[in-house]
C-alpha atoms as one frame of an Amber mdcrd trajectory, in Angstrom:
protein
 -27.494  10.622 -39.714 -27.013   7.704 -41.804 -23.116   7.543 -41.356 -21.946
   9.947 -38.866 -18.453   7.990 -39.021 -18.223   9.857 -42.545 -18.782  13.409
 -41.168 -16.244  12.542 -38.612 -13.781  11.879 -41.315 -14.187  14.628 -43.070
 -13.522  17.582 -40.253 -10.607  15.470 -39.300  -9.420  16.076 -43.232 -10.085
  19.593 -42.748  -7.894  19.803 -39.250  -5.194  17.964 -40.788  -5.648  20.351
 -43.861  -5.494  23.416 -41.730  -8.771  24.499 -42.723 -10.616  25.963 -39.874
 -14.505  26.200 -39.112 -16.267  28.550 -37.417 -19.615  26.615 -38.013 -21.090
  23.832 -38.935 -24.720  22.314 -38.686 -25.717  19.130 -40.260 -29.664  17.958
 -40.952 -31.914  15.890 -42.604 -33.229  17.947 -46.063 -36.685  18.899 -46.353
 -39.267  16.843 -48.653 -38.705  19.749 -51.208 -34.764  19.522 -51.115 -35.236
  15.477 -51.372 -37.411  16.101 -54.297 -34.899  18.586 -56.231 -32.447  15.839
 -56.017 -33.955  13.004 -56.908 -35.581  14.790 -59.831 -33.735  17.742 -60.518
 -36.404  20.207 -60.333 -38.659  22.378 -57.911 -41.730  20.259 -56.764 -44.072
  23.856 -57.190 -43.127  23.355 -60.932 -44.329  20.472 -61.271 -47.728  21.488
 -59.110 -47.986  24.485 -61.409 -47.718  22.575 -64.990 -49.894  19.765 -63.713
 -52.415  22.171 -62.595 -52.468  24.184 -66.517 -52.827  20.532 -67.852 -55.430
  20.012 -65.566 -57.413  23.443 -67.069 -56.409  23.022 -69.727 -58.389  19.741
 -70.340 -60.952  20.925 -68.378 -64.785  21.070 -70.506 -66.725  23.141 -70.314
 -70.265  21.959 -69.478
């Protein structure tokens, strides 16, 4: 975790708050999660249209 000092923070703000968890799990996202951030769609979409570009300019011989 890149700044663990800033999950720390935050349950304390939720204790002070009165807000209560019952659970809580932290982890590193996945390649596809990273992906849907960063470009703000599924990473299978863009397999899919590059792969109907790719018939599509497909000749035949």
């Amino acid at each position: 975790m890149a700044d663990a000092d800033r999950v720390a923070d935050l349950l304390i703000t939720l204790r002070d708050e009165g807000i209560h968890l019952t659970e809580m799990s932290v982890q590193k996202p996945t390649l596809d999660e990273a992906f849907l951030a960063i470009t703000g769609h599924d990473a299978t979409d863009q397999a899919e249209a590059a792969q109907k570009n790719a018939e599509k300019e497909e000749v035949p011989a």
